[in-house]
One Martini backbone bead per residue (centre of mass of N, CA, C, O) as a GRO file, in nm:
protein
  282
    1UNK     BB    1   3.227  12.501   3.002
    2UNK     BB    2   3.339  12.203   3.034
    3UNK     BB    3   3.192  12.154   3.330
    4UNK     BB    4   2.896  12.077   3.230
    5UNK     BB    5   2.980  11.837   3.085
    6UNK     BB    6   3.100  11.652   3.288
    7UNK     BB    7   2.872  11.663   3.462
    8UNK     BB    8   2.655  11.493   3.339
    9UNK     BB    9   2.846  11.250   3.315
   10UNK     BB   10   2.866  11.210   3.582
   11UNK     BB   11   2.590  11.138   3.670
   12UNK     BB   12   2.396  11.032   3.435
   13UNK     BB   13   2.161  10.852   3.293
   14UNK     BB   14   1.972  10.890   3.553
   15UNK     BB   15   1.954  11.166   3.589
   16UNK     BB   16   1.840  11.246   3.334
   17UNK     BB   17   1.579  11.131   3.357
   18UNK     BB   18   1.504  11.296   3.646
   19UNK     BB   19   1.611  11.558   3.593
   20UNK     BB   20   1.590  11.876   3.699
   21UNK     BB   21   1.739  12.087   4.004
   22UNK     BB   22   1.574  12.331   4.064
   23UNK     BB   23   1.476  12.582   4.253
   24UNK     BB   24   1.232  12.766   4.437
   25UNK     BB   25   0.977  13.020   4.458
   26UNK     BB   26   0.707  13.126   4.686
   27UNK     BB   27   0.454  13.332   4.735
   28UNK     BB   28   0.335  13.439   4.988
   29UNK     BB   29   0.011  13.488   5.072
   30UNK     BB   30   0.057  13.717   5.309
   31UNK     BB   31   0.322  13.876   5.211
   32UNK     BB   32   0.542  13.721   5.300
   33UNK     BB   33   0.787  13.506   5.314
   34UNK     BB   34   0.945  13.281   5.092
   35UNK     BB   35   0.928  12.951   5.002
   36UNK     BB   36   1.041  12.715   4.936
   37UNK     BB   37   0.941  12.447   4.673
   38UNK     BB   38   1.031  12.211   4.830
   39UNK     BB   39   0.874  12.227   5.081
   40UNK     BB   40   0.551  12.196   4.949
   41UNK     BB   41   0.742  11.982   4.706
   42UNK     BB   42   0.945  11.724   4.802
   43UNK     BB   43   0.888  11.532   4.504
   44UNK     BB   44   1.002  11.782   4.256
   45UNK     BB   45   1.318  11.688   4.244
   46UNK     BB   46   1.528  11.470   4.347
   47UNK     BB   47   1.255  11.298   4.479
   48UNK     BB   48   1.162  11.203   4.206
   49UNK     BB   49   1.046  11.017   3.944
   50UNK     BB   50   1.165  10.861   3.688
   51UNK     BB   51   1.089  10.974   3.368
   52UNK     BB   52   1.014  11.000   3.080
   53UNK     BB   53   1.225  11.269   2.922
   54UNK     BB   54   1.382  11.410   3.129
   55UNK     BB   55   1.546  11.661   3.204
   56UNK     BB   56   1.842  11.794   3.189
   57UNK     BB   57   2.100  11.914   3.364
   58UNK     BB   58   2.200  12.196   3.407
   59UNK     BB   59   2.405  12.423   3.439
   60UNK     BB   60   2.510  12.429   3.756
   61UNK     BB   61   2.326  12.228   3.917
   62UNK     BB   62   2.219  12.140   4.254
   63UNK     BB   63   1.931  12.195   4.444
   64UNK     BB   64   2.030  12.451   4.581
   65UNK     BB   65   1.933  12.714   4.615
   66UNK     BB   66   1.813  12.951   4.411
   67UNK     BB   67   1.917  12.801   4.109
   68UNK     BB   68   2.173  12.635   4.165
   69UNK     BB   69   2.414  12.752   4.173
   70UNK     BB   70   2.765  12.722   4.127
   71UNK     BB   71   2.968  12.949   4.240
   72UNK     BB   72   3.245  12.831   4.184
   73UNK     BB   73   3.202  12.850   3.878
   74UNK     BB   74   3.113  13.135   3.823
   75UNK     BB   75   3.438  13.223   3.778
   76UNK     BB   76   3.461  13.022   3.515
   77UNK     BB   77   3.194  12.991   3.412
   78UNK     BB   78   2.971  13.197   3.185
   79UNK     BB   79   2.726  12.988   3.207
   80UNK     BB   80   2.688  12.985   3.510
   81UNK     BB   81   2.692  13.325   3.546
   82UNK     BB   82   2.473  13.362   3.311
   83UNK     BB   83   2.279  13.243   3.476
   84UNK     BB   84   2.219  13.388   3.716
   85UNK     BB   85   2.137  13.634   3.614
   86UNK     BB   86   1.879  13.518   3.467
   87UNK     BB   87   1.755  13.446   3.777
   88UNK     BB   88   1.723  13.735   3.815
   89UNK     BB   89   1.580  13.862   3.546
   90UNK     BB   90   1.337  13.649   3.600
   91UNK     BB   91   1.209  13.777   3.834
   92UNK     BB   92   1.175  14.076   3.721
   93UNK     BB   93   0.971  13.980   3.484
   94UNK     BB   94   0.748  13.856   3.652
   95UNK     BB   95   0.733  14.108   3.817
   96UNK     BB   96   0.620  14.296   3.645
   97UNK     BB   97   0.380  14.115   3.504
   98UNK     BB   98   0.239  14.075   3.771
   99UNK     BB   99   0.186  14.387   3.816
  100UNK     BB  100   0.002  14.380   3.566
  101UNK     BB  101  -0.214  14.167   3.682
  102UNK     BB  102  -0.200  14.267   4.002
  103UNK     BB  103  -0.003  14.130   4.148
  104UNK     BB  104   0.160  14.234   4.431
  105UNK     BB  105   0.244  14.044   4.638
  106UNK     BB  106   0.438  13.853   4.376
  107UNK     BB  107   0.622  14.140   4.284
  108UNK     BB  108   0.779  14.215   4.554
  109UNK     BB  109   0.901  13.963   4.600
  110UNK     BB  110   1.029  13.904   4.307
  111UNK     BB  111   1.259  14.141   4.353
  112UNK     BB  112   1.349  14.048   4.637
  113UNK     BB  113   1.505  13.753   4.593
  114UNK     BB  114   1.781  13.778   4.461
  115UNK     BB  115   1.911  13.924   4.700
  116UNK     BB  116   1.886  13.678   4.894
  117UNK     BB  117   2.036  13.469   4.697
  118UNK     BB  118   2.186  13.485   4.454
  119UNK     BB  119   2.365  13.761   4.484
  120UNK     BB  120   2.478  13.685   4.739
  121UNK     BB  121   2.637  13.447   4.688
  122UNK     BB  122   2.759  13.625   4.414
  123UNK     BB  123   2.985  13.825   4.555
  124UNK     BB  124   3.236  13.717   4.535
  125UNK     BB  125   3.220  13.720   4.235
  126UNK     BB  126   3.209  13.951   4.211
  127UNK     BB  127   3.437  14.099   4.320
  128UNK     BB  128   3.641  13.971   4.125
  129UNK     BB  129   3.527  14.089   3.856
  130UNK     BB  130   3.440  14.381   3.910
  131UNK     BB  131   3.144  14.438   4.024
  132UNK     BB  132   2.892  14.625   4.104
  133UNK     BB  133   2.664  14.628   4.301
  134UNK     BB  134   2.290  14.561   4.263
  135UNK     BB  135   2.068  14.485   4.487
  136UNK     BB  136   1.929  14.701   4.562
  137UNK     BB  137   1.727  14.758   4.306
  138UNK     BB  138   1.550  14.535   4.398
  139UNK     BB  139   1.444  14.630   4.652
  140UNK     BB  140   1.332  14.893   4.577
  141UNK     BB  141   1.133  14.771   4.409
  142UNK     BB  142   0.986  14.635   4.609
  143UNK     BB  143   0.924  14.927   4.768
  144UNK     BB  144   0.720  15.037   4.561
  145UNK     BB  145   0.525  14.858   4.534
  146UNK     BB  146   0.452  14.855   4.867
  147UNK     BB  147   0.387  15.200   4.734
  148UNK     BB  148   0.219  15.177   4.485
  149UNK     BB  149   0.358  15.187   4.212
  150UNK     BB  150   0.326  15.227   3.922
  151UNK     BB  151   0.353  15.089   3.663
  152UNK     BB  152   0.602  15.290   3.517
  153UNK     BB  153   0.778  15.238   3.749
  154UNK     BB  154   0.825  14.937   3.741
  155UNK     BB  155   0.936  14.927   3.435
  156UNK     BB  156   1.177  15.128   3.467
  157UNK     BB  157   1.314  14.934   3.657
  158UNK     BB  158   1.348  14.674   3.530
  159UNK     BB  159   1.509  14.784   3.314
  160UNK     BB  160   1.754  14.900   3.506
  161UNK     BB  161   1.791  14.569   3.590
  162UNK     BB  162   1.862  14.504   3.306
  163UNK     BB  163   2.090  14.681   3.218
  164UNK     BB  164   2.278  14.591   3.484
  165UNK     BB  165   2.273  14.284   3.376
  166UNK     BB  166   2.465  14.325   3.134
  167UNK     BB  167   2.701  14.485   3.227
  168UNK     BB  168   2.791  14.221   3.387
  169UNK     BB  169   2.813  14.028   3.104
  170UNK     BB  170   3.084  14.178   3.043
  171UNK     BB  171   3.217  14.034   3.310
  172UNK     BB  172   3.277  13.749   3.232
  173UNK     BB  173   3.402  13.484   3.220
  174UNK     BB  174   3.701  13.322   3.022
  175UNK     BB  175   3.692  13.023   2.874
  176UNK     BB  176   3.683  13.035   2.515
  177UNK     BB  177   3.358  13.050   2.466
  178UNK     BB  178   3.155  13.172   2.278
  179UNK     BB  179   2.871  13.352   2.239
  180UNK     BB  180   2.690  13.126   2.112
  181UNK     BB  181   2.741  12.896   2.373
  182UNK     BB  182   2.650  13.067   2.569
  183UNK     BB  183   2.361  13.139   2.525
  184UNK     BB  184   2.275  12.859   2.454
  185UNK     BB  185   2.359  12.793   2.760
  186UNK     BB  186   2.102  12.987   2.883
  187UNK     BB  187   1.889  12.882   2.773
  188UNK     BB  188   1.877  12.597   2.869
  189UNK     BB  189   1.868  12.638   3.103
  190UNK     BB  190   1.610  12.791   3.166
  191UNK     BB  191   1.439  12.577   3.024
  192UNK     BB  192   1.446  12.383   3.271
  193UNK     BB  193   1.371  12.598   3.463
  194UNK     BB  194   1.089  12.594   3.358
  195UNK     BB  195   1.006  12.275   3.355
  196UNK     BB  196   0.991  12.255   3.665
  197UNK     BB  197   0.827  12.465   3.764
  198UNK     BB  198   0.552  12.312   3.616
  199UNK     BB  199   0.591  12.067   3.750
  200UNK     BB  200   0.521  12.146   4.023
  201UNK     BB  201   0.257  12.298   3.981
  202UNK     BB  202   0.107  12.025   3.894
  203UNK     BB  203   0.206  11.872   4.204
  204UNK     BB  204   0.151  12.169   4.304
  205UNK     BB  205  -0.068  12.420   4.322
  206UNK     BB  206   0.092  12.734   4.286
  207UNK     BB  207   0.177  13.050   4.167
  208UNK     BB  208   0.473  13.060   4.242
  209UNK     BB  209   0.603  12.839   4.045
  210UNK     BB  210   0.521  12.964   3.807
  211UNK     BB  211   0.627  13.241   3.805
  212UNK     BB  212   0.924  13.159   3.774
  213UNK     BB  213   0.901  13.014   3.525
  214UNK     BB  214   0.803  13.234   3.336
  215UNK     BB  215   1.041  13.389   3.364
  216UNK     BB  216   1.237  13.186   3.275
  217UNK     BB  217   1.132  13.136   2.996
  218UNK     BB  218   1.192  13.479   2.926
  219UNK     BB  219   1.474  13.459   2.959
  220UNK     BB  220   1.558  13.201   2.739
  221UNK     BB  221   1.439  13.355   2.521
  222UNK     BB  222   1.633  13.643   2.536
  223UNK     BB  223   1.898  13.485   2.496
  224UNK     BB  224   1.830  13.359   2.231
  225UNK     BB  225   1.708  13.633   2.056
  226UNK     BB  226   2.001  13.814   2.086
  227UNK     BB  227   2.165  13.540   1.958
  228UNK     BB  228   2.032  13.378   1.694
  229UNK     BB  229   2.222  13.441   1.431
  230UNK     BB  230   2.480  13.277   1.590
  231UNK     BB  231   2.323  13.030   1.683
  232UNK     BB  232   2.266  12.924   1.377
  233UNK     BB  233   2.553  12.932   1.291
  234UNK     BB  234   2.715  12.730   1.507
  235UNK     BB  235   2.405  12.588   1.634
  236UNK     BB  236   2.166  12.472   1.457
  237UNK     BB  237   2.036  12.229   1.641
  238UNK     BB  238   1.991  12.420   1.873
  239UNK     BB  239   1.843  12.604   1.772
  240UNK     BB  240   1.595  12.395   1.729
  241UNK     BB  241   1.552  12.304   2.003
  242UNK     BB  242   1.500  12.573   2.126
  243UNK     BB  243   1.273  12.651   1.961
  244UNK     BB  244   1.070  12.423   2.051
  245UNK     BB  245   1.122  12.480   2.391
  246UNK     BB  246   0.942  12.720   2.364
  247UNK     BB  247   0.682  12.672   2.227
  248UNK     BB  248   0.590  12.486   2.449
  249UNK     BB  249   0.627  12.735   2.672
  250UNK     BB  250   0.403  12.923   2.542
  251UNK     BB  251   0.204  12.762   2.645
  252UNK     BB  252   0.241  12.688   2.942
  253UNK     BB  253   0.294  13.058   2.946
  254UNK     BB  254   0.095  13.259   2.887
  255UNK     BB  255   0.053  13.425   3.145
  256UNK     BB  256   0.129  13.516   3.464
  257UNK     BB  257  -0.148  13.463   3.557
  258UNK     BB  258  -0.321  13.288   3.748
  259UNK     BB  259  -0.371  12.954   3.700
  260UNK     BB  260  -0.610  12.672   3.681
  261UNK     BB  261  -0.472  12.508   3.493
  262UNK     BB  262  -0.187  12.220   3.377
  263UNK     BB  263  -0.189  12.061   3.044
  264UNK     BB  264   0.076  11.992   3.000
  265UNK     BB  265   0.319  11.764   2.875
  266UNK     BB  266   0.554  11.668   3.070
  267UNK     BB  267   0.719  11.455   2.848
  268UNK     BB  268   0.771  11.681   2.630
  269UNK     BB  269   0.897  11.890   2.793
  270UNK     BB  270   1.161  11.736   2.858
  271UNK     BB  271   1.222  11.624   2.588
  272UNK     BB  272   1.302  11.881   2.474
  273UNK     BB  273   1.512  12.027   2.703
  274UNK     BB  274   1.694  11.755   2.671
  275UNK     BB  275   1.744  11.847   2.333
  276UNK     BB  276   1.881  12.115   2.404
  277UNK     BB  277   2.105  12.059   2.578
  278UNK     BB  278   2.245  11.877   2.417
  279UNK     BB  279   2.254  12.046   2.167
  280UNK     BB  280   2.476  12.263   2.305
  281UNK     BB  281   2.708  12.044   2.377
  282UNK     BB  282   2.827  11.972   2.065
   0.00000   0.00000   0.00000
């Protein structure tokens, strides 16, 4: 976990000003391949222009491919292996509440992308901790949705890889770190990536980046509130600062659904993030 502090210092506060750096995926219209958002909105990641209180990068962000994990890093830092899980995680909540929504085609796409990107590259560090495959998953709840399958049976399918995502972060490596500083520096990552994908929607106006961050949002609400007693007692600070930039986020995120316009305060939001962020690595 302590590469994360260093990585912040080493960008500089410079870095810090201009946003997190995360990537994301949008639901292609046609039903077809997803492709990144930063295709369709090259100004909305690392050439944004560094506005005031923009989000601190999160633990293990690179900007390059979907969740940016940082994946040498995943072998040895519990936090940025549990960020990978969670941008898993996040897609699979967006995957069911968008198939809630009637969103069909916006829902298979996102159980399939974790398959395609986070996992991929995390194979090799899943390998290392003796973690078992469980891409399937994703792929077949992908292959349910494009086959009609009930919304019950979509919600199963969810519980089962969130499920299966618990019992791999049980296998985490350990650096050290406290149970309640892993958990607040993954919700922390979670809420950066999700003030990014907002950012993004603001500025190219697009269902795809929302449902992104809606999932990312609802990661880090889950990964907070499951051990939110013992990260108020550990860090107390940490916890209002979370506990804030979620409040703001749930006005953000309000339900999966596309929306028609994105009116939340981006200086707020980033200041949120900003505020989370430092105050759990302290």
């Amino acid at each position: 976990m302590k590469q994360q502090f260093k990585r912040v210092t080493a960008m500089g506060l410079g870095l810090v000003l201009s946003g997190g750096l995360v990537a994301g995926c949008e639901p292609a219209s046609d039903g077809g391949a997803q492709a990144p958002a930063t295709q369709s909105a090259p100004d909305a990641h690392a050439a944004a222009t560094p506005e005031q209180g923009a989000a601190a990068p999160s633990p293990g962000l690179t900007g390059e491919g979907e969740g940016g994990v940082v994946v040498e890093d995943a072998a040895t830092d519990p936090v940025v292996y549990g960020a990978a899980l969670a941008v898993a995680e996040a897609h699979v909540i967006a995957a069911r509440d968008a198939h809630a929504v009637g969103e069909i085609d916006a829902a298979g796409e996102m159980f399939a992308h974790p398959a395609s990107e986070v996992l991929f590259d995390m194979e090799d560090i899943f390998q290392q901790l003796g973690v078992e495959p469980f891409e399937g998953q994703f792929l077949d709840a992908s292959a349910a949705v494009f086959n009609d399958a009930s919304h019950d049976e979509i919600v199963a399918r969810t519980d089962a890889i969130i499920a299966t995502l618990r019992q791999a972060m049980t296998q985490a490596p350990d650096d050290g770190a406290s149970q309640a500083r892993i958990a607040a520096g993954i919700a922390a990552d979670q809420i950066d990536r999700a003030v990014d994908m907002y950012r993004i929607a603001q500025d190219n106006p697009a269902y795809g980046p929302y449902l992104d961050g809606y999932g990312f949002y609802h990661a880090g609400k889950t990964a907070f509130e499951d051990h939110e007693a013992m990260i108020d007692a550990e860090l107390p600070e940490g916890a209002a600062r979370i506990r804030d930039a979620l409040s703001l986020l749930s006005q953000a995120y309000p339900s999966a659904a596309p929306q028609d316009s994105y009116p939340m305060n981006r200086a707020e939001l980033n200041t949120a993030s900003t505020q989370a962020s430092l105050a759990v690595m302290r």
